[in-house]
FILUM-325621 format. One record per residue (C-alpha): residue number from 1; x, z, y. Coordinates in steps of 0.001 Angstrom, whole numbers. Layout:
N
   pos         x         z         y
   NUM         X         Z         Y
...
END
This chain:
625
   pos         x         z         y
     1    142628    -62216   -170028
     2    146475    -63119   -170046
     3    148951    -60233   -168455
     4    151578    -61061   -166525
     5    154148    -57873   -166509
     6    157382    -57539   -165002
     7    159001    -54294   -166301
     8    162307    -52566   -164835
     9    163250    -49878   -167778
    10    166262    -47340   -167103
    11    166969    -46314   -170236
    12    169166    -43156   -170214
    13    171525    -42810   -173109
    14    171097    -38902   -173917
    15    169739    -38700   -176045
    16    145393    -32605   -204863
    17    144743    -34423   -207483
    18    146255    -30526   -208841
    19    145540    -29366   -212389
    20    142137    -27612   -212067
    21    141368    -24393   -212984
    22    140476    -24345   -216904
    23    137744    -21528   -215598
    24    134459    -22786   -214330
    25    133346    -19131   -213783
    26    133181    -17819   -210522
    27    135984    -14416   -210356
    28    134182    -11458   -211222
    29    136590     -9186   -209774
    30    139796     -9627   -207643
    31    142952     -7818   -206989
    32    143604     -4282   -205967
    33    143092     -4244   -202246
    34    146241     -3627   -199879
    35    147093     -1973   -196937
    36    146320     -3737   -193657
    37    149379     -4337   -191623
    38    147926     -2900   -188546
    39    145688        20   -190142
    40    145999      2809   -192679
    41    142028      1729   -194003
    42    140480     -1145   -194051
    43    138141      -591   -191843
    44    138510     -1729   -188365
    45    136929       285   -185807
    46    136556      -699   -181902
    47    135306      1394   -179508
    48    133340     -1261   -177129
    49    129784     -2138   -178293
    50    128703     -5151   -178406
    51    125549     -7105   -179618
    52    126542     -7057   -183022
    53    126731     -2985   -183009
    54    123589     -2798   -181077
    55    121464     -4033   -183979
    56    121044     -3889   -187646
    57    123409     -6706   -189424
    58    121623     -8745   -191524
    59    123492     -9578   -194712
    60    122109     -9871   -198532
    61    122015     -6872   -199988
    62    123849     -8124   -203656
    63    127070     -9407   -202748
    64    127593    -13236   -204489
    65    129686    -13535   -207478
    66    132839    -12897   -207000
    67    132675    -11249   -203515
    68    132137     -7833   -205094
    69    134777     -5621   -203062
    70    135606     -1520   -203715
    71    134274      -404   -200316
    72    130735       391   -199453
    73    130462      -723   -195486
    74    128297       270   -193118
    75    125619     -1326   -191285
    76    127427     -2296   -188576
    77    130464     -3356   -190613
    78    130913     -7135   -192104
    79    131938     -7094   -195737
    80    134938     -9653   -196205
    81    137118    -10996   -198964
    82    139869    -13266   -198422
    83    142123    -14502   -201418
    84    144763    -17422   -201076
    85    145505    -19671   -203925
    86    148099    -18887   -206812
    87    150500    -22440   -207766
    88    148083    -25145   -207439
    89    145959    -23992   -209979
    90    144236    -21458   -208598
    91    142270    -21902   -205360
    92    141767    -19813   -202585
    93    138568    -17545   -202025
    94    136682    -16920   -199088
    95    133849    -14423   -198913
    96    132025    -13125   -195314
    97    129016    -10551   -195567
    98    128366    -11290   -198898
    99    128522    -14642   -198866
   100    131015    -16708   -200841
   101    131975    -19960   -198407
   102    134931    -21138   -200208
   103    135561    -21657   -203840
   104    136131    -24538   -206202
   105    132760    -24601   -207973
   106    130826    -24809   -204777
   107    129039    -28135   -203942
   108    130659    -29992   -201368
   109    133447    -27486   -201184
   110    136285    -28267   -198961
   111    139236    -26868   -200147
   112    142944    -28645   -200629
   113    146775    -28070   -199363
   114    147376    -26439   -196715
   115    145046    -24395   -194259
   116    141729    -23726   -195263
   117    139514    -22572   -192441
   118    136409    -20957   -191988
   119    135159    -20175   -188723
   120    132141    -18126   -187304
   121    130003    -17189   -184076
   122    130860    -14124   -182887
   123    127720    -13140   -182092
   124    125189    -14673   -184584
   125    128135    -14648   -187545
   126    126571    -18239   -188221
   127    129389    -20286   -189682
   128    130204    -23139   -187443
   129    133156    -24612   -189788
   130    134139    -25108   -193055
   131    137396    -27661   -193444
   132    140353    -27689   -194873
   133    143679    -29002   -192824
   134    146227    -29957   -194681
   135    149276    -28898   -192395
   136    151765    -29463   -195411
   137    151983    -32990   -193403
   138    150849    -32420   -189902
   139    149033    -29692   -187250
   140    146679    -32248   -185367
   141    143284    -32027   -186509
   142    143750    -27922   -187081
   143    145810    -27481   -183726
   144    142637    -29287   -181680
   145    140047    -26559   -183568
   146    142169    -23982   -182521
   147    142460    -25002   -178812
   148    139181    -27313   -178351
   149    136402    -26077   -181105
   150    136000    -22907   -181262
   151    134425    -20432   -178525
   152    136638    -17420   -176925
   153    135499    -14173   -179385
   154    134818    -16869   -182356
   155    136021    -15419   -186194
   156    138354    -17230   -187863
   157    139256    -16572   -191720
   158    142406    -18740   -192859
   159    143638    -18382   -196221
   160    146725    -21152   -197882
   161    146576    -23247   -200640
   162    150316    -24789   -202140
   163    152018    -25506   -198914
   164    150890    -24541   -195387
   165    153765    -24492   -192875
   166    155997    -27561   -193449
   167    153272    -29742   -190693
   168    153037    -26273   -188631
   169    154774    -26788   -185038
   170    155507    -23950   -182357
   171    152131    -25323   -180541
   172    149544    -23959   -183598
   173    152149    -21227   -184659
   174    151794    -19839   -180728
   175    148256    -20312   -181034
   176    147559    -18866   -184043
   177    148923    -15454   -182481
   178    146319    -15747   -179658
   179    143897    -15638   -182824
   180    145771    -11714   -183104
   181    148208    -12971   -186177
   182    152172    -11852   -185840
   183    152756    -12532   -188997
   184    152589    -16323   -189078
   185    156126    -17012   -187578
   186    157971    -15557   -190385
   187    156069    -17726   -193168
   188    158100    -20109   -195002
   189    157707    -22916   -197703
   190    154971    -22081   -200042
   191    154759    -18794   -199300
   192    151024    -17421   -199406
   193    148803    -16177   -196404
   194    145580    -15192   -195539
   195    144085    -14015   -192395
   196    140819    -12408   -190811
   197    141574    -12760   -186381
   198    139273    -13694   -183431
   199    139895    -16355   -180669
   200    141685    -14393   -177637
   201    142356    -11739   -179729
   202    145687    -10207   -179261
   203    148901    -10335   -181413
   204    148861     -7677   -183945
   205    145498     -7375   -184349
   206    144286     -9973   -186916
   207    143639     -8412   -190216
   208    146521    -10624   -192396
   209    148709    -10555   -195600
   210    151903    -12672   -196317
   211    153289    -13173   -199420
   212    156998    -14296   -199680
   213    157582    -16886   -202579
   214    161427    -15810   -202837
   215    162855    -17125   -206044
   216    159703    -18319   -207452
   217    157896    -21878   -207442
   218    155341    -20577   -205454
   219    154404    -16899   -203863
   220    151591    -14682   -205518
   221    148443    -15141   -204240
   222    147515    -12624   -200782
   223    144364    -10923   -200879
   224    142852     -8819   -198187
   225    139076     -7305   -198211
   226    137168     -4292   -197074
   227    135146     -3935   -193853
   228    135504     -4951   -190423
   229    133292     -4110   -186891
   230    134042     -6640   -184305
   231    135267     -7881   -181855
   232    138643     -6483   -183743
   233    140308     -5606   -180384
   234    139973     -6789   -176812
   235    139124    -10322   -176822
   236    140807    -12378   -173691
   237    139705    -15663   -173090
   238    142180    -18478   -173466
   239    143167    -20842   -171013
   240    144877    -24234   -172175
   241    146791    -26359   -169275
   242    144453    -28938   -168338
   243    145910    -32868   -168301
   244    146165    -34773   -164749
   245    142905    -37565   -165261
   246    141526    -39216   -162517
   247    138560    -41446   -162800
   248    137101    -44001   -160368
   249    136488    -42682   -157103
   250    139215    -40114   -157526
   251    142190    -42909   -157581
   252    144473    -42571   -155001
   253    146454    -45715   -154252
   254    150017    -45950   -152660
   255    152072    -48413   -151378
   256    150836    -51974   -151170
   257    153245    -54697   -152308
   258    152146    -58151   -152816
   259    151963    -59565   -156175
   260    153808    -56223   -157413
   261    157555    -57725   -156890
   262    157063    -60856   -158921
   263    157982    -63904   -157297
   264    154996    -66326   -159054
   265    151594    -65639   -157736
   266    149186    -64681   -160809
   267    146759    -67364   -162231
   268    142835    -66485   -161802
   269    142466    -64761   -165531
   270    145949    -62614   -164736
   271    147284    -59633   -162992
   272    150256    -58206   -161928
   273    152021    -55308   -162989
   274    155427    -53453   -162396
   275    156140    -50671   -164135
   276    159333    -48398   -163704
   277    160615    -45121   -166183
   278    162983    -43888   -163638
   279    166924    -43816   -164198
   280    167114    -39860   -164127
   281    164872    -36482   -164198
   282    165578    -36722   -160222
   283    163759    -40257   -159626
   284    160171    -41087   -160107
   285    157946    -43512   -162794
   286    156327    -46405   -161002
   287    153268    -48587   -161938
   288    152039    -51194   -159860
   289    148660    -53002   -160564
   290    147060    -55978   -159005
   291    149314    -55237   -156115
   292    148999    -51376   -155388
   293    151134    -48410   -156787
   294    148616    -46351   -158871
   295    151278    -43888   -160138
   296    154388    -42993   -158198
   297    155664    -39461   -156575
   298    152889    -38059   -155279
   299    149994    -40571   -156366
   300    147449    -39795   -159412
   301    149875    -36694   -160850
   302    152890    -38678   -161959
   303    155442    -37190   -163780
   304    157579    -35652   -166668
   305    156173    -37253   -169878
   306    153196    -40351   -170475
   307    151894    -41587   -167355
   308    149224    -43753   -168049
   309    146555    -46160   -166122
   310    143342    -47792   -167848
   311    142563    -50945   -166535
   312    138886    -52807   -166998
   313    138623    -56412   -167724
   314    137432    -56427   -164563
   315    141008    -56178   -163468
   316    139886    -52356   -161533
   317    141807    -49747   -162067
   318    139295    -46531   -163810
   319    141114    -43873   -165088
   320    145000    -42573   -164429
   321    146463    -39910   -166633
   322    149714    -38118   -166717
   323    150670    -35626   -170143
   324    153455    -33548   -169831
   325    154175    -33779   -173340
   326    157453    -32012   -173410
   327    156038    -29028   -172291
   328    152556    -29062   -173849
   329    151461    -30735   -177094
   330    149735    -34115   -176923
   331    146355    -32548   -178009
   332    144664    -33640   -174873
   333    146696    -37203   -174590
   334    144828    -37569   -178315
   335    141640    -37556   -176540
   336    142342    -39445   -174359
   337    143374    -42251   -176430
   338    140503    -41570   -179046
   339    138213    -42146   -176280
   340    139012    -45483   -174901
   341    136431    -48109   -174305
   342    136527    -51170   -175563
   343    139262    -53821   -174392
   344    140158    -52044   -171631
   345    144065    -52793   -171118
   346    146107    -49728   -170764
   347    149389    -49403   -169203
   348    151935    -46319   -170002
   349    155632    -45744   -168832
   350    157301    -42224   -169886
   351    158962    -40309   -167675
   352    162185    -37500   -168116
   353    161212    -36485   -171539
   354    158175    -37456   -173176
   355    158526    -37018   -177000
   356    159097    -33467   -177632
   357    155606    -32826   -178335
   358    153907    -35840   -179589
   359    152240    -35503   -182926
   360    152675    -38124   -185493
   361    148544    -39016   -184805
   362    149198    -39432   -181059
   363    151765    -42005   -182334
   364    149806    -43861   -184605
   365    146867    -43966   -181627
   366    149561    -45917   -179593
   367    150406    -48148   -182685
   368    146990    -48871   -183172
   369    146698    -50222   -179565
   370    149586    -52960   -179949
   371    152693    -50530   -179223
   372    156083    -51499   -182092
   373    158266    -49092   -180617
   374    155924    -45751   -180488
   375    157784    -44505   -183522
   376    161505    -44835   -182340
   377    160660    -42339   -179041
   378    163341    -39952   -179449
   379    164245    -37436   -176648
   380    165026    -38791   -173274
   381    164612    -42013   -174665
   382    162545    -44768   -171753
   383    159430    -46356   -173086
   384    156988    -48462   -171244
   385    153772    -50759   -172908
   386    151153    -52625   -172479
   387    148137    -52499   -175148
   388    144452    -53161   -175406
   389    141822    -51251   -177095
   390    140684    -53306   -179835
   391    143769    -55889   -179721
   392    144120    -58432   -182383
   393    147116    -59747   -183301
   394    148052    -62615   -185697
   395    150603    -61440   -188076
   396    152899    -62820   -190863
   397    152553    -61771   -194787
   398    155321    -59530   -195403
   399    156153    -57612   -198218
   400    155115    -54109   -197976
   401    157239    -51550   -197376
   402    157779    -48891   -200323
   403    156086    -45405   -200046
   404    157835    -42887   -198947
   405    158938    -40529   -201315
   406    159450    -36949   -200459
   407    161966    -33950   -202695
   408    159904    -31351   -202043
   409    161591    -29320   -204359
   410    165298    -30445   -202726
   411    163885    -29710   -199788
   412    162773    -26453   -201155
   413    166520    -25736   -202128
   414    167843    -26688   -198998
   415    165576    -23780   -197360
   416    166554    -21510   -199200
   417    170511    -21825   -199564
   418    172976    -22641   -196960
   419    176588    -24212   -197502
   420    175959    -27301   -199238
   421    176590    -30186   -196527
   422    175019    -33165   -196327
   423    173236    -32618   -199707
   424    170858    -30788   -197757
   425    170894    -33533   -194598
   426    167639    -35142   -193147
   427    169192    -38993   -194647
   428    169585    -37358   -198169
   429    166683    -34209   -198478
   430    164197    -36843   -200130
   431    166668    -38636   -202281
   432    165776    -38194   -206292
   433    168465    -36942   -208473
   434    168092    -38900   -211472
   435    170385    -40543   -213991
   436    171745    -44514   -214670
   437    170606    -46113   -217114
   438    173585    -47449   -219426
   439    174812    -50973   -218033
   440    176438    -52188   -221098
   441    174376    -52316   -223927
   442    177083    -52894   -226470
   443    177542    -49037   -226702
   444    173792    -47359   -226496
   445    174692    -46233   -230273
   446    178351    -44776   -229492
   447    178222    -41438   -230144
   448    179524    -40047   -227202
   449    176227    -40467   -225235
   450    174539    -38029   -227542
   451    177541    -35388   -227355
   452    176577    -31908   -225990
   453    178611    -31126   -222336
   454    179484    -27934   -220855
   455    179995    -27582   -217558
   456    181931    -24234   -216758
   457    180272    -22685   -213322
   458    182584    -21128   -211200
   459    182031    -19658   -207660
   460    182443    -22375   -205557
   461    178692    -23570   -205400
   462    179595    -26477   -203474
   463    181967    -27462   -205457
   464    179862    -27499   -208537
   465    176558    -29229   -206759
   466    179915    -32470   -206311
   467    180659    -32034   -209895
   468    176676    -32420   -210935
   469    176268    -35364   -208672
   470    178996    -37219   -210133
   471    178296    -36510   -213664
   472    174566    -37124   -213182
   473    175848    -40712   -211712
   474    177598    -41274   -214562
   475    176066    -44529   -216786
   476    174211    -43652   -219698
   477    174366    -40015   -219109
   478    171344    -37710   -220653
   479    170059    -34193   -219073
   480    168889    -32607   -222482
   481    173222    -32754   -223221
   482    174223    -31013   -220226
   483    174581    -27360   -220146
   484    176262    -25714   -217274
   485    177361    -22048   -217835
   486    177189    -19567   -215170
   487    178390    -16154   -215046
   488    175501    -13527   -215169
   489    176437    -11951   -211680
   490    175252    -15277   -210009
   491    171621    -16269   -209220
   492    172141    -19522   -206891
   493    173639    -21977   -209186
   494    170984    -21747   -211688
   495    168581    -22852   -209008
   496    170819    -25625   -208133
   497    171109    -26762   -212055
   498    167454    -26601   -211945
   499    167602    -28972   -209258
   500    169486    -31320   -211241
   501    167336    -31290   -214156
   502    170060    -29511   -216438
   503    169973    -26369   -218762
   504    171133    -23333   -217249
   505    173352    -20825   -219439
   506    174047    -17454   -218355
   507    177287    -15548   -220217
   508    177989    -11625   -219866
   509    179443    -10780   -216679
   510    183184    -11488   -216293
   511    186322    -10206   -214431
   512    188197    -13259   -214249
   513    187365    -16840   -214388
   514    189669    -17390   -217553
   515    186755    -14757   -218893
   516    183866    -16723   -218180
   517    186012    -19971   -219442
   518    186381    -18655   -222926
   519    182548    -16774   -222852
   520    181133    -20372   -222015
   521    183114    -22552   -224914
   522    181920    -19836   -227093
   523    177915    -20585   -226045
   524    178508    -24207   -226276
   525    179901    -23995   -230099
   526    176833    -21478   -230303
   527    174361    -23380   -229247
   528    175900    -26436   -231126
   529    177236    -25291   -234298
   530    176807    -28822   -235879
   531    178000    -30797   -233428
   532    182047    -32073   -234167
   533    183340    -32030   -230782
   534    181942    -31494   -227103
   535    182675    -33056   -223432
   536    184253    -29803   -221137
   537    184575    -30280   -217318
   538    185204    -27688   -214710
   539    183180    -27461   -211578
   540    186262    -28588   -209427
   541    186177    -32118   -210895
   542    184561    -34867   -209206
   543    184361    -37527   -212009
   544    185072    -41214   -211528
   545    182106    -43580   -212732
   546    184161    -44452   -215858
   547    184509    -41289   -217509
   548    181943    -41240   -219833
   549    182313    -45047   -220092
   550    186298    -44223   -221151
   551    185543    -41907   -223801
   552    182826    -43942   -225585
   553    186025    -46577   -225676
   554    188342    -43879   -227412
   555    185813    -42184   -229766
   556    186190    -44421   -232635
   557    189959    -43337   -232812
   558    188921    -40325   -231550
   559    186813    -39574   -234815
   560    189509    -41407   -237662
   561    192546    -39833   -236330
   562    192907    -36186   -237492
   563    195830    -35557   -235760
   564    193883    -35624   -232029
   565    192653    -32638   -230702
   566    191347    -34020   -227767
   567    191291    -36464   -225205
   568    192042    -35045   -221994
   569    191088    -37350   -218779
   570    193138    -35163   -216175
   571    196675    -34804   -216617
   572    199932    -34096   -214273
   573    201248    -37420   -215373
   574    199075    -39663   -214481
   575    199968    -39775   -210692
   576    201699    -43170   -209625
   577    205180    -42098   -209520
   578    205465    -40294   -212655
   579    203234    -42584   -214760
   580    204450    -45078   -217029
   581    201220    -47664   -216934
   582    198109    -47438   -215895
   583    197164    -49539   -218707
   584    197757    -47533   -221206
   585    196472    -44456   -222931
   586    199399    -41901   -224164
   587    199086    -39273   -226778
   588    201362    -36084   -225496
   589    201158    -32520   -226963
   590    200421    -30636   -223648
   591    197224    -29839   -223111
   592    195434    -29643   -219706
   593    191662    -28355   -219196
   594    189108    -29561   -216252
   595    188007    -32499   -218369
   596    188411    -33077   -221596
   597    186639    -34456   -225237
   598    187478    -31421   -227572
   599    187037    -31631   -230979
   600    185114    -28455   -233318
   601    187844    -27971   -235543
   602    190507    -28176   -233025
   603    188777    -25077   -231279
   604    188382    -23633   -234576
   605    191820    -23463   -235404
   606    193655    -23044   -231740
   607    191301    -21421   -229567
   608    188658    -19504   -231063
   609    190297    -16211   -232161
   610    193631    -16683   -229718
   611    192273    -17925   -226425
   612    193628    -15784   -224486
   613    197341    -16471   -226462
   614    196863    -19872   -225939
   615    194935    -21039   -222756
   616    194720    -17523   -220888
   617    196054    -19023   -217421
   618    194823    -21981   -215289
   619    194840    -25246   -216998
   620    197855    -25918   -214607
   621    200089    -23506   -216023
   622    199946    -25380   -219277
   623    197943    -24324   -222164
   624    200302    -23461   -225561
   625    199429    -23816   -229386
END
């Protein structure tokens, strides 16, 4: 069947494979157990009876390996052990009235990044899930348990593995505190979490521990256990906004208008449709179908966000629906999508705002039925397509695109320190920091590429994260030579040196940066007694591509001549008006800092024992021998 569409668009400009475990045992014995955030014990008593306190709770009577916990519960109180994982190489465990449901060694365990979920009947305690969700990349598939799967009263036990909250969106995170968390909106990269809660339950009344990771590469793990009597407070059923979907016999049609505005009567296989986004939040989306308005103000629910009508190959019109997905998330659109039949034709045109909301699956559901464009919907932006379930299209052999790549551990930097620009922007988070290879072969033996470099930290982190970038851009350059010194008082720029792949020296703490200048030459000669010279550069440098490249040129005389001390790359006199030639290297006796190729016995016999004689001010003042 051939379409025939005429479209009016107002577009409105505002926009694991992880290292296992070495241990094949199951734990024996767990951490010490910690308080409860909302109770003194950890016991939870509630006063209401329910079927579960009304009779004897079956459970075996020898708790499985590794479920062992300190307290002795009563009969009408469930046993429970929850322990998230520790790095990546040590996985979460769940236990639930003796029973162990999630560990490593079980068969067919699921267990991976992100969220792992077990969930129970309230009433029989029969587990009705076991699944892991890894929300390190997205919420869908977790977000539609929450709302969709589970039964109002229904246990849930959640405990994080690696990463858990980098997929998380304000839809599960407002959920998850209708399961009685109020801890989950203050979790943050990689920090560890576990949680006992109940569907409907209210905030504050989940049984949960959080674990901050702070300065570390991942948090400790967070263990909870003891005994718990449920329902753990008043449970209060939860109501989710229910989408606009009208089937046959519930279609209301509008205004007739023949041939829907096109000027060219249809051919027998075709139909006509008109579609219309609406040129502001005050006007209305329009689609016309075979001649009738089947969404418009008023008709079928249209309005802010997808509006969408399902069309047979019989040319009828047999389902309308309308997702407001700027105020709700596109859970329900999902299904919607998922459940298409086969060829049908569908029709969508947004309305207002549409893309606050939709996940990155309800995208791919409207790539897989034809739409190019799905992926560009930014806010406010006008969309309107035309697909078919099951459409085949003939394509053209391309070359594939490259993998993403993803910093996680820039991006971990960037959430944890503020002030360093567009380092930390969305275009650069994911770029690698890595060095250039030498581009001119001729000097891979020059010994300059194999000379030690200090970099003197200051307290202008921004200013050193420049001074890193350039010198890790610089041809030919090697990590394992780099040291950057830092004064002992600071914490930050050793994670950002880290970052870089660099060796972090800490000197005793300092009361003035001319201090912490002569402290760090020291370490460098230190850690480098053999070495005949070293590279120095100050964090307020940003170095030109050629500076390594320059030196390797100059250390041949560099090495012969006795009489040079060093070869200094910034000097006073090299600005345009002052300088002689460009062209031309001079030899001078004043000596400047920031960047320079110093020699061992130069420092030796100038420096050493009368630093702050000789080169106790600011390189600008002039240093004196």
């Amino acid at each position: 069947m051939l379409i025939l569409v005429a479209i009016t668009v107002i577009f409105i400009n505002t926009f694991v494979l992880t290292k296992r475990d070495p241990s094949d045992e199951l734990p024996n014995e767990g951490p010490p157990k910690i308080e409860l955030i909302h109770n003194q014990n950890q016991t939870i008593k509630y006063n209401k009876p329910n079927l579960i306190e009304r009779q004897r709770i079956q459970r075996p009577p020898i708790p499985d390996a590794g479920c062992e916990i300190d307290e002795k519960c009563s009969d009408d109180a469930i046993p429970y052990k929850i322990i998230s994982g520790d790095g990546v190489e040590k996985y979460p465990v769940i236990c639930f009235n003796n029973k162990l449901l999630v560990h490593k060694n079980l068969k067919d365990s699921k267990i991976g990044r992100g969220i792992n979920l077990v969930a129970l009947d309230n009433t029989t305690l029969n587990v009705k899930l076991i699944d892991t969700f890894d929300t390190y990349l997205e919420e869908t598939f977790f977000l539609r348990t929450l709302k969709i799967n589970l039964n109002d009263g229904d246990i849930v036990i959640l405990a994080s593995f690696d990463e858990m909250t980098y997929g998380l969106k304000e839809a599960s995170l407002s959920i998850l505190e209708r399961y009685g968390s109020q801890l989950i909106k203050i979790i943050k990269f990689r920090d560890s979490f576990v949680m006992l809660g109940q569907k409907g339950l209210a905030r504050g009344k989940a049984i949960e521990m959080h674990h901050p990771k702070g300065n570390r590469d991942f948090a400790p793990a967070a263990h909870i256990s003891g005994c718990a009597k449920f329902p753990l407070g008043q449970i209060t059923p939860l109501l989710f906004p229910s989408s606009d979907i009208n089937k046959e016999g519930k279609i209301a049609i509008g205004t007739s208008i023949k041939n829907c505005g096109l000027l060219e009567a249809c051919k027998e296989n075709e139909f006509a449709v008109h579609m219309y986004t609406g040129k502001d939040k005050n006007d209305e989306p329009k689609i016309c179908v075979d001649g009738k308005y089947v969404m418009a103000k008023g008709i079928n629910d249209a309005g802010r966000g997808i509006n969408i009508v399902v069309v047979s190959n019989g040319k009828e019109v047999i389902r309308t629906g309308h997702f407001d997905t700027w105020q709700e998330d596109s859970t329900n659109l999902e299904i919607f999508l998922e459940n298409l039949e086969e060829n049908v034709i569908l029709i969508a045109v947004t309305f207002d705002e549409a893309s606050t909301k939709i996940s990155q699956h309800c995208r791919n559901l409207f790539f897989d039925l034809g739409s190019g464009t799905i992926q560009n919907l930014k806010y406010r932006d006008a969309w309107a397509f035309v697909g078919r379930k099951g459409i085949q299209v003939k394509g053209m052999k391309i070359r594939p695109d490259p993998l993403p790549f993803r910093n996680d551990k820039r991006r971990d930097f960037c959430s944890r320190y503020d002030g360093y620009g567009d380092f930390c922007s969305d275009a650069n988070v994911d770029k690698s920091l890595a060095t250039v290879s030498l581009i001119n072969k001729t000097l891979e033996d020059n010994p300059i590429y194999s000379t030690p470099i200090l970099v003197i930290a200051g307290i202008s982190h921004n200013s050193l994260r420049m001074c890193l970038e350039t010198l890790l851009m610089q041809p030919g350059v090697r990590t394992e030579n780099i040291v950057v010194a830092v004064d002992e008082k600071f914490s930050e720029p050793l994670a950002l040196i880290d970052l870089f792949g660099f060796r972090g020296e800490k000197t005793s703490s300092s009361s003035t940066y001319m201090e912490h200048y002569e402290k760090s030459l020291n370490k460098i000669w230190e850690m480098y007694p053999n070495k005949d010279s070293v590279i120095v550069i100050e964090e307020d440098l940003i170095l030109s591509p050629d500076f390594l490249y320059l030196l390797a040129l100059l250390s041949e005389t560099f090495r012969k001549d006795e009489t040079i001390g060093a070869i200094q790359l910034w000097n006073p006199n090299s600005y345009d008006i002052v300088n002689g030639s460009i062209d031309l290297i001079y030899r001078v006796d004043n000596f400047y800092g920031l960047g320079y190729l110093l020699k061992h016995e130069f420092y030796n016999k100038n420096m050493k024992n009368s630093f702050k004689q000789c080169c106790g001010k600011r390189v600008w003042d002039k240093w004196a021998f």
